[in-house]
Structure formats: C-alpha cells, structure tokens
N, C-alpha and C positions, 0 to 999 in steps of 0.2 A: 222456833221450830214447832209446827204442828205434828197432832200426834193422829194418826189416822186407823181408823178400826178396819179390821180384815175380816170378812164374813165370807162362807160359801156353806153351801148344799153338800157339798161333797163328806163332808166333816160331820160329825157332833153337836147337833146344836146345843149351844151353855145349858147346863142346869143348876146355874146361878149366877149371881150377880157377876159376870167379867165377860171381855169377850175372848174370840176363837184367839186372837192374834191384835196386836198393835204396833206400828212401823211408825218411827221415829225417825225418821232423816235416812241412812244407810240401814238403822237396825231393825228387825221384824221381833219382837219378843211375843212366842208362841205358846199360848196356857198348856196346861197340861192336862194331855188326852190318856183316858182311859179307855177299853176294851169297848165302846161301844158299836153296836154296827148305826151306820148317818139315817139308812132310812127305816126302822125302825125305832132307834134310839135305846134296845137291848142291847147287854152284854153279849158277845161272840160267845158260841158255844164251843167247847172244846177247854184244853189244859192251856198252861202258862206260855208255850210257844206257840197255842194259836190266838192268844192275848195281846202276845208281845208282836206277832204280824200286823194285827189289827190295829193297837196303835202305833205303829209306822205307817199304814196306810191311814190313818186320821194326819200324822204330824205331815205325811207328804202332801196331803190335799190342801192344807191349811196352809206349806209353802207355796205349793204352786200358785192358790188364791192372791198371795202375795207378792206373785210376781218369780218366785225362786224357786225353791228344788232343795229336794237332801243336803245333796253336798254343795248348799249354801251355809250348813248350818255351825257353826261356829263353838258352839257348847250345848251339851244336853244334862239334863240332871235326872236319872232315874229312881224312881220310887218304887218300891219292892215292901209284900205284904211279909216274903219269906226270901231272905238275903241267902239260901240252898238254893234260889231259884235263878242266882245271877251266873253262873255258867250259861243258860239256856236264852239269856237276854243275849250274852254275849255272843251266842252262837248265831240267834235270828240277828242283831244287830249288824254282824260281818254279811249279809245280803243284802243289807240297803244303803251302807258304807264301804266307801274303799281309803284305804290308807290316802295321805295324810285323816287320820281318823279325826272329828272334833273334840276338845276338850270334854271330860267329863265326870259327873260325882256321879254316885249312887247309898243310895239312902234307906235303909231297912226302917220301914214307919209300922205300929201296932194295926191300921186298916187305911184301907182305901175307898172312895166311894162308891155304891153300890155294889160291894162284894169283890170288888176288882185285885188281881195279884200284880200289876203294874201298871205304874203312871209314868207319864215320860213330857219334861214341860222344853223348849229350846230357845236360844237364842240364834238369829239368822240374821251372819251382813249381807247384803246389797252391794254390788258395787256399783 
C-alpha cells in the first residue's frame, strides 16, 4: 500500500515537519489543526468557540482536499489548553456533526502551539 500526502490552500500550511493529511488505502489520518486562519497563517481572533469554529473549518478543508467530508470522519482526538473549555467544543462540535457522532478522546495538555486553546487531529475512512 502506498501512502499518499494530502496538501491544499484551503488549510494551514504545516509549521513543521508532517503534513496536512496522509491516505493510506480507505484511511485519511488528518494532523492536528490549530486556530489558524490559511491565508494569513495567524491565530483567529476571538475566545475558545471562535477557535474551535476555526479548526473545524481547517479539519473540513483538509477532508475535502482528500476526497471526503465531516461526516467521513471516524474518530477525532481533541486537545484542550483548559479542559472548563470542553462544554463549548462540545457545543461548536454538535454544528459540524450529526449523530451517529465519531468516536472520540479529549485531552487536557499544559499548551498548545502558538498560544492556541484547541487542537483537534482525526482520522477519516474512505469508502
């Protein structure tokens, strides 16, 4: 099986070594986007739910790049600078998902990069 990288504009470009996304056969495994806006490559301005907008609109560009969508996504793991702030993931999260909902962790970490209050990394089948 080849492993094929998944790049677009739409997204975040890396600001490090990995890239946006890599598709494996059925699976798309999707890095984990932070708050940044694509074309300037700053943080979104505003609190923790215009954060948590922002990267949904990173994670959905990077599926579609991919060929898929949202509710391709199969598990997501989210990272939180301040685990008081997971009701409000919870709340933007229920706008980009509709029940069967995808598997999912969440992870209170001491920081995040560039200052960021959530990271959100996923995994996506294909069928």
């Amino acid at each position: 099986m080849t492993a094929k990288t998944i790049q677009t504009s739409r997204a975040p470009q890396a600001i490090g070594t990995y890239s946006q996304a890599v598709r494996a056969g059925d699976t798309v495994y999707l890095s984990g986007q932070i708050p940044l806006e694509p074309k300037t490559m700053e943080m979104v301005a505003g609190d923790i739910r215009a954060q948590a907008h922002q990267v949904f609109t990173n994670l959905a560009a990077v599926a579609n790049a991919a060929g898929g969508g949202l509710g391709d996504i199969v598990k997501l793991t989210v990272y939180l600078a301040d685990l008081k702030d997971f009701p409000i993931i919870n709340e933007v999260m229920s706008e980009y998902f509709k029940a069967p909902y995808p598997a999912r962790a969440a992870v209170g970490v001491a920081a995040l990069p560039k200052g960021a209050g959530v990271e959100i990394e996923a995994i996506m089948h294909l069928a």
